[in-house]
C-alpha positions in Angstrom: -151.0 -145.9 -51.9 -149.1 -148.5 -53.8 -148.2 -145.9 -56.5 -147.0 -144.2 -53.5 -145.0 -146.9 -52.3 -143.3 -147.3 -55.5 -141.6 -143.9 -55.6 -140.7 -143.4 -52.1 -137.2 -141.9 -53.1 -138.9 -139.4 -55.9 -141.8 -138.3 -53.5 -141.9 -134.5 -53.0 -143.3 -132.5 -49.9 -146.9 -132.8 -51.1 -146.9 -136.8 -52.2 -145.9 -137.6 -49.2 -148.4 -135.5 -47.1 -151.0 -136.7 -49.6 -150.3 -140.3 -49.8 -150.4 -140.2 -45.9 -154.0 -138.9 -45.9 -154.8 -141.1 -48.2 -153.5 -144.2 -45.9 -155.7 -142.4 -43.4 -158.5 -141.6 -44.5 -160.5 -144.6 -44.1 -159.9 -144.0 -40.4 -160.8 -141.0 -40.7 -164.0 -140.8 -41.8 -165.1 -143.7 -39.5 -164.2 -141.5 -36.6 -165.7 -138.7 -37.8 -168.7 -140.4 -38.7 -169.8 -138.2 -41.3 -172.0 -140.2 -43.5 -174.2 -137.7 -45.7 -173.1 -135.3 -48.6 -169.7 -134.1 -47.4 -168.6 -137.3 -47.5 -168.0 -136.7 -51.0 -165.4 -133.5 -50.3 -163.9 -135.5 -47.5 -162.6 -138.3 -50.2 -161.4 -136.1 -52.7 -159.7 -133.6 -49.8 -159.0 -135.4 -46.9 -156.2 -133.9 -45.7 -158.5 -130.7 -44.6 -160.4 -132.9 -42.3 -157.1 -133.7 -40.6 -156.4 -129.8 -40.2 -160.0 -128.7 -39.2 -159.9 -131.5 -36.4 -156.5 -131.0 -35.1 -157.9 -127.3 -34.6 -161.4 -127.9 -33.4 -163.1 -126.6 -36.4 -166.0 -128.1 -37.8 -165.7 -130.5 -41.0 -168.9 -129.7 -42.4 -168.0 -125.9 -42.9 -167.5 -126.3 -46.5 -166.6 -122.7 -47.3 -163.8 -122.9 -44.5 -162.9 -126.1 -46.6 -162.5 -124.3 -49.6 -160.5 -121.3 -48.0 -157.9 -123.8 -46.9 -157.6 -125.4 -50.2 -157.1 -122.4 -51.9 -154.0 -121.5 -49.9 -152.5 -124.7 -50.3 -153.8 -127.0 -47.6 -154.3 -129.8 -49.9 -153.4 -130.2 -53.2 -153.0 -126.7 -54.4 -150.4 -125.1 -55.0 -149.2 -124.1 -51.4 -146.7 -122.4 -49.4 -144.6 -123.7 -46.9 -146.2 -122.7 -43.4 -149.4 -124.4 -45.1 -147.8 -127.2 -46.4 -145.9 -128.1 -42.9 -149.3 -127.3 -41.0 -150.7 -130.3 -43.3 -147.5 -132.7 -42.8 -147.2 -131.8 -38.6 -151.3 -133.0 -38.8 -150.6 -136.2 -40.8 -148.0 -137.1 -38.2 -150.4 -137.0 -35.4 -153.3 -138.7 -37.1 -150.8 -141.3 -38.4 -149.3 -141.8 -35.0 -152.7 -141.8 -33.2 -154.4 -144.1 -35.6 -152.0 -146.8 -37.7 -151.7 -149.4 -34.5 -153.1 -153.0 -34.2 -155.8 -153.6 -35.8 -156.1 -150.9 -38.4 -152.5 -151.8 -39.2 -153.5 -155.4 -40.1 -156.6 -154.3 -42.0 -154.5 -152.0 -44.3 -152.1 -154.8 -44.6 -154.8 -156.7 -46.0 -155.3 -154.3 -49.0 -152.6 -155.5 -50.4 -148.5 -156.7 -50.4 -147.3 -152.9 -50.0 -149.6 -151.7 -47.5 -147.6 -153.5 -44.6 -146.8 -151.8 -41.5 -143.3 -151.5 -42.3 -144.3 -149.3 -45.6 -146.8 -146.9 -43.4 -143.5 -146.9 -41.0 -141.4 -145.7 -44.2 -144.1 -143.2 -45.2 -144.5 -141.3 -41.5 -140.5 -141.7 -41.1 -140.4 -139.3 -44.7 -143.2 -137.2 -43.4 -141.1 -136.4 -40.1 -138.5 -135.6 -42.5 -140.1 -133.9 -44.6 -141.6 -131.6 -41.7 -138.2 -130.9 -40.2 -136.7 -129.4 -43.6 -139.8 -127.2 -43.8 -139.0 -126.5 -40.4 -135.3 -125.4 -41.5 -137.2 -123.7 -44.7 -139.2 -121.5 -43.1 -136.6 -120.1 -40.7 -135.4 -116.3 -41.7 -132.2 -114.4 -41.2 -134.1 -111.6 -39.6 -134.9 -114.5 -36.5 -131.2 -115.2 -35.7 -131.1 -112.4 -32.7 -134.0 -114.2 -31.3 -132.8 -117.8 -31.7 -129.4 -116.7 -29.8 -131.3 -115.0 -27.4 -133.8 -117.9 -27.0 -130.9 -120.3 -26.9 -129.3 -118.4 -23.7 -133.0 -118.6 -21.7 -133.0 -122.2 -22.4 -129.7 -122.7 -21.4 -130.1 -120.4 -18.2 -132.5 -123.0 -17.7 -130.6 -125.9 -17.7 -132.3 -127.1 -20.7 -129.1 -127.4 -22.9 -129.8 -129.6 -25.6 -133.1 -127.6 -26.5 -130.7 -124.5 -26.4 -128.2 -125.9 -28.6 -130.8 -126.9 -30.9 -131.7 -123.1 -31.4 -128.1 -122.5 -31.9 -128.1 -125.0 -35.0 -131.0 -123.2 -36.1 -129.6 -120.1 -35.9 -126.2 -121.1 -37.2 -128.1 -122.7 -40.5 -129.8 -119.6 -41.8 -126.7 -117.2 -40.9 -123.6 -119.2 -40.5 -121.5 -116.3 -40.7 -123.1 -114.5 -37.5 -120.5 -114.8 -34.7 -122.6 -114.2 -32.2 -124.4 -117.4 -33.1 -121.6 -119.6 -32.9 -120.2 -117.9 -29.5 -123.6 -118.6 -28.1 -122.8 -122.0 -29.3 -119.6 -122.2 -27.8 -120.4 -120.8 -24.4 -123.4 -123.7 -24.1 -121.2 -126.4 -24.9 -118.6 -125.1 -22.3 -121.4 -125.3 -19.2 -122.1 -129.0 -20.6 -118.2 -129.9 -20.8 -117.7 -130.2 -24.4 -114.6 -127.8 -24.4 -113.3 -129.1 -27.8 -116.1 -128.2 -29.2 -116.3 -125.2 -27.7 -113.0 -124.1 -28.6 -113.7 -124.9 -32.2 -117.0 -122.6 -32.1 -115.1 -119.9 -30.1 -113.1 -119.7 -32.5 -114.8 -120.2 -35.7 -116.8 -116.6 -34.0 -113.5 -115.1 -33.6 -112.8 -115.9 -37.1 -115.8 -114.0 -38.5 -115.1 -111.1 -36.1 -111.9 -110.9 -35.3 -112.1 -108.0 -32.3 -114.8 -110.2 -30.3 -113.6 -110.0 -27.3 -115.9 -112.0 -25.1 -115.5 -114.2 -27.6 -111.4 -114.6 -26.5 -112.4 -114.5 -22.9 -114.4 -117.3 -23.0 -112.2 -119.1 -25.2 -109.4 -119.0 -23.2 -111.7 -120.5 -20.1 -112.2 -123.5 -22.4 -108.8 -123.5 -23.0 -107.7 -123.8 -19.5 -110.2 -126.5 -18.8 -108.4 -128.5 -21.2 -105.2 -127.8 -19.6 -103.6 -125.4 -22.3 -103.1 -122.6 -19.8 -100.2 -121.3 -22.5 -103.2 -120.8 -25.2 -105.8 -119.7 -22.0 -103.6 -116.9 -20.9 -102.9 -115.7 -24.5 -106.9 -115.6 -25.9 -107.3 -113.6 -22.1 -104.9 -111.3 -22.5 -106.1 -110.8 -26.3 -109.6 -110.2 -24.8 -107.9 -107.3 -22.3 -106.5 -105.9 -25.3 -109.4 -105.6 -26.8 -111.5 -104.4 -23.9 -109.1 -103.2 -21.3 -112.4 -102.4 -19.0 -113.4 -106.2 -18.5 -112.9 -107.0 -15.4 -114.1 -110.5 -16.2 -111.2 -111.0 -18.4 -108.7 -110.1 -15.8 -110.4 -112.1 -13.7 -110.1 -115.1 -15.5 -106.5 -114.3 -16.6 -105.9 -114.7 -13.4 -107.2 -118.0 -12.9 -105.0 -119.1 -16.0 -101.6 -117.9 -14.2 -102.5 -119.4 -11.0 -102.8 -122.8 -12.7 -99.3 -121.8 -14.3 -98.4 -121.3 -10.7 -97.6 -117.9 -11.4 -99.2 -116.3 -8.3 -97.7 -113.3 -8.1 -98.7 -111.8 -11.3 -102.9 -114.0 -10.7 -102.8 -111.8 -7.3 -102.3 -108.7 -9.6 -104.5 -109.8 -12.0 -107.9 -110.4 -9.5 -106.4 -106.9 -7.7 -106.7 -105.1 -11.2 -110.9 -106.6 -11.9 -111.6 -105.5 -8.3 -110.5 -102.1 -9.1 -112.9 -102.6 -12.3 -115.4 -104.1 -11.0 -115.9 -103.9 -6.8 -118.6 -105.6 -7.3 -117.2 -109.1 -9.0 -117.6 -111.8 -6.1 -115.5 -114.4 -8.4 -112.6 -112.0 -7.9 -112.9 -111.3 -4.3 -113.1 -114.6 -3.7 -110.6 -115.8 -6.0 -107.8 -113.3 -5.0 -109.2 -114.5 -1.0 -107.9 -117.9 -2.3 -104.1 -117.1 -3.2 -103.9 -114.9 -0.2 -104.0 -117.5 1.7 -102.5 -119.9 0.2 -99.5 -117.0 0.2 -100.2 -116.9 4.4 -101.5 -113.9 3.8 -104.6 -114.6 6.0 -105.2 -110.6 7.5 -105.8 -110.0 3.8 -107.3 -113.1 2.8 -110.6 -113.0 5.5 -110.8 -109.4 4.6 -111.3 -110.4 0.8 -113.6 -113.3 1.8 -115.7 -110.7 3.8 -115.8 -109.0 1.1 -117.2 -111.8 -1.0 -119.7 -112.8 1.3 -121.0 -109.2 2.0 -121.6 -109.5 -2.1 -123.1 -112.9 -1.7 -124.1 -113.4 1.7 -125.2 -117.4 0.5 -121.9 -118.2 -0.7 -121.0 -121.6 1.1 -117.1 -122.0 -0.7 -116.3 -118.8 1.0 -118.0 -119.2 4.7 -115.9 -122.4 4.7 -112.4 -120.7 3.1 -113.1 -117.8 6.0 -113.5 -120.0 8.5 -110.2 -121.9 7.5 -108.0 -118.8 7.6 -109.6 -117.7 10.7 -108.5 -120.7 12.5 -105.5 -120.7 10.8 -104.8 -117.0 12.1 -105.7 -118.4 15.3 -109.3 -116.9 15.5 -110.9 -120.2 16.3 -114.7 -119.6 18.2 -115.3 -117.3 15.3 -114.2 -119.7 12.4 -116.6 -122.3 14.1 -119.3 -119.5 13.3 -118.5 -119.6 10.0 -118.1 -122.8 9.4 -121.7 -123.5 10.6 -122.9 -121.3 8.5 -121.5 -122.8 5.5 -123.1 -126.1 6.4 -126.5 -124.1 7.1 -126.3 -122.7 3.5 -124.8 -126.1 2.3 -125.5 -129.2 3.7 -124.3 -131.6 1.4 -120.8 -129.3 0.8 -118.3 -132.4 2.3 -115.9 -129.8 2.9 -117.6 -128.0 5.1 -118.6 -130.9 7.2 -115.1 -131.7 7.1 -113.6 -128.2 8.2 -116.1 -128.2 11.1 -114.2 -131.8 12.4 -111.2 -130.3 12.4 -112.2 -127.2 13.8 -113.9 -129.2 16.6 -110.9 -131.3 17.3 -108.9 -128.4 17.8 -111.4 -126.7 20.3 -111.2 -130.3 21.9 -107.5 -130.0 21.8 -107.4 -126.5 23.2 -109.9 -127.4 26.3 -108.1 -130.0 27.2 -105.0 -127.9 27.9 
């Protein structure tokens, strides 16, 4: 241990996982309790008793034993799944086992066997596990890290998903897919800068990624360069003049420019694409009726809500351009079902005040 101590900075892989089973092993055996011949095989190769009992196996099996240390579970020359199966067992011994007490008996062996030293020596270990982590990772696994990475995020569990995506992006960092997955991750937790730097560095590897663009501009316009947003969406249409996602969110970047006129066109054209795309329906609803153009506005937001009949935005949007088209008793309807599907939507509570007051308004005439 104190040899150990001394050469912290040199330590490979194996002297650390060694040295910690050697800080453990005491421990060990008392909680094992094995007292008769195998005690022997236990001091000279403890790190196989952590193994076997982190798996359930039995410590006496000696020819198990020996397996194991052939394939590098102990001092043997080893490969890395072995070697990182030993160091992932040290850490939980060393974490179940060096508290209190047994921390101030191993202080007592000596000045360098202080807690702050075992501290040093699990802090390596973790270390050392997370590069044979990183080591063991294979170019053929980057599909399924991406696609791993888009469950998790799916999930809501980004920072798990964008840890798949630094996996992914450290054994292939010149897969574009990888670092568009990254990209679109950070966008849905609001890192657009960096999502615009990954967006890009994908289009950089393949430079007709369309998708890629598309999604680039959105994190472009989120960051208020609607110039740059309608440029990478139109470079995305060029690309893949099919996508009716890409015209739809062109659109969305000329409406912010207030160019309304040519965003109408654009949701028009990924309707024609794609009848199915509610964004679009509901989007285009939107500018109709902000143009007054509320006999083509509900029909879009029926449209929208026949697609997705739980869509609270556009229940409550309907029911404003029906009263605004002077079609009040059904745009209460509406309205209450937007705070059915939506209770905690404020503007749907609010819509249904002011739709209340002007049946109030209406009576009293």
């Amino acid at each position: 241990l104190h040899r150990l101590i001394r050469r912290q900075r040199q330590m490979c892989i194996r002297d650390r996982g060694n040295g910690a089973c050697m800080i453990l092993r005491k421990q060990m055996i008392r909680e094992i309790g094995l007292l008769d011949k195998n005690l022997v095989f236990i001091g000279s190769d403890s790190d196989y008793c952590f193994t076997a009992r982190a798996r359930g196996w039995q410590v006496w099996r000696i020819a198990s034993a020996r397996g194991v240390h052939e394939h590098g579970a102990s001092g043997a020359d080893g490969n890395a799944e072995m070697d990182l199966l030993k160091i992932n067992d040290m850490l939980y011994f060393g974490r179940k086992w060096l508290t209190g007490g047994l921390y101030r008996e191993m202080a007592a062996e000596g000045d360098n066997c202080t807690p702050e030293a075992i501290d040093t020596i699990m802090n390596q270990l973790a270390h050392a596990a997370a590069d044979l982590r990183q080591a063991s990772l294979k170019p053929e696994d980057v599909s399924s890290y991406n696609d791993e990475a888009i469950s998790l995020q799916q999930a809501g569990r980004y920072e798990e998903a964008l840890v798949k995506c630094r996996q992914a992006a450290s054994i292939a960092p010149a897969d574009a897919r990888t670092h568009h997955v990254m990209g679109f991750i950070l966008q849905t937790q609001g890192q657009f800068d960096e999502a615009v730097e990954s967006y890009r560095r994908a289009i950089e590897l393949k430079p007709d990624f369309a998708q890629a663009y598309d999604h680039l501009g959105v994190a472009l316009s989120e960051l208020g360069r609607c110039d740059e947003a309608v440029e990478s969406h139109s470079k995305a249409i060029e690309l893949a003049p099919d996508c009716a996602g890409a015209y739809n969110n062109l659109a969305i970047a000329l409406g912010s420019q207030g160019l309304i006129d040519e965003a109408i066109a654009g949701y028009h054209q990924a309707v024609r694409l794609e009848p199915d795309l509610v964004d679009a329906h509901y989007n285009l609803a939107n500018l109709l009726r902000d143009r007054g153009r509320h006999a083509e506005a509900i029909a879009a937001y029926r449209h929208a809500i026949q697609l997705k009949p739980d869509h609270a935005e556009a229940h409550v949007n309907l029911s404003r351009a029906l009263r605004e088209y002077g079609r009040l008793d059904e745009a209460i309807r509406y309205c209450e079902k937007a705070v059915t599907l939506a209770p905690h939507l404020a503007e749907a509570h609010n819509n249904m005040g002011l739709l209340l007051r002007a049946q109030l308004s209406l009576i009293h005439i």
